[in-house]
C-alpha positions in Angstrom: 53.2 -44.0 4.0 55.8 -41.1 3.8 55.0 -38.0 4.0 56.6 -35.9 0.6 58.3 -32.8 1.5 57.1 -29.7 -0.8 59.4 -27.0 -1.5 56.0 -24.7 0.2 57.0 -26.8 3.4 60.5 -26.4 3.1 59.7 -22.5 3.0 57.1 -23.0 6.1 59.8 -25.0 8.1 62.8 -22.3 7.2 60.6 -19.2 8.3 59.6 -20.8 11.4 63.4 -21.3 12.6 63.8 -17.8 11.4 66.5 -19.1 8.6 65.9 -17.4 5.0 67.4 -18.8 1.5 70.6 -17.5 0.6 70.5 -15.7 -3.2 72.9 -16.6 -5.2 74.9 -13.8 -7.2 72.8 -13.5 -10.1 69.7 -13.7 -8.4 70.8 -10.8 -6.4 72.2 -8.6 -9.3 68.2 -9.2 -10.9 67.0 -8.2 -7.5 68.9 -5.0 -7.7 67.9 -4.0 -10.6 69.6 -6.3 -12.9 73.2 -4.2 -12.2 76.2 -6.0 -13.9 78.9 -7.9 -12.3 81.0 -5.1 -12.5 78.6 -3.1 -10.6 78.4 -6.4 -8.1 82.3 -6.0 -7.6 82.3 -2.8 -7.0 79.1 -3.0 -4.6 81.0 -5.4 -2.5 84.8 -3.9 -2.7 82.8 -0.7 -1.3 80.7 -2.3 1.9 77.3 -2.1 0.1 76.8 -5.0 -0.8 77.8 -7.9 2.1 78.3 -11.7 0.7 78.8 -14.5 2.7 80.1 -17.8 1.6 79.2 -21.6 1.9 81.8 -23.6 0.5 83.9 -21.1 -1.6 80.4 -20.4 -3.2 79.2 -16.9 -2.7 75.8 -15.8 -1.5 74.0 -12.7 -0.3 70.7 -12.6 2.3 67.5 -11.7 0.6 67.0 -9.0 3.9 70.5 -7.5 3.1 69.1 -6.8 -0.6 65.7 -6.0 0.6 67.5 -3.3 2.8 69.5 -2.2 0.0 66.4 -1.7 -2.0 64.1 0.1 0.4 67.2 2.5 0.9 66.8 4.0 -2.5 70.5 3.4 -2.9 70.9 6.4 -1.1 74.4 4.7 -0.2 75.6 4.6 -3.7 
């Protein structure tokens, strides 16, 4: 019998390589606050905020945003 995989075991097996979930745009504009994607543009054109792409599809790090965050936005 097979063994399902769970999306908690998924989770287990990405935070024991060390590996987190990328966070798509959205998700990371409702992290932040829910800022607009004019604020997004602007975050990125200026440094502060730091996609990276898979495929032509964009994605930010959930430590990048928690940084961002803990910050205070003191670089805004």
């Amino acid at each position: 019998m097979k063994h399902k995989t769970t999306s908690a075991d998924a989770a287990a097996e990405l935070k024991a390589a060390n590996i987190e979930p990328a966070l798509s745009p959205s998700a990371a504009r409702q992290a932040l606050g829910g800022i607009s994607a004019a604020t997004e543009f602007r975050w990125n054109r200026h440094g502060l905020l730091k996609p990276f792409y898979i495929g032509g599809s964009k994605f930010y790090r959930p430590s990048h945003i928690r940084e961002l965050i803990e910050e205070g936005g003191a670089a805004i």
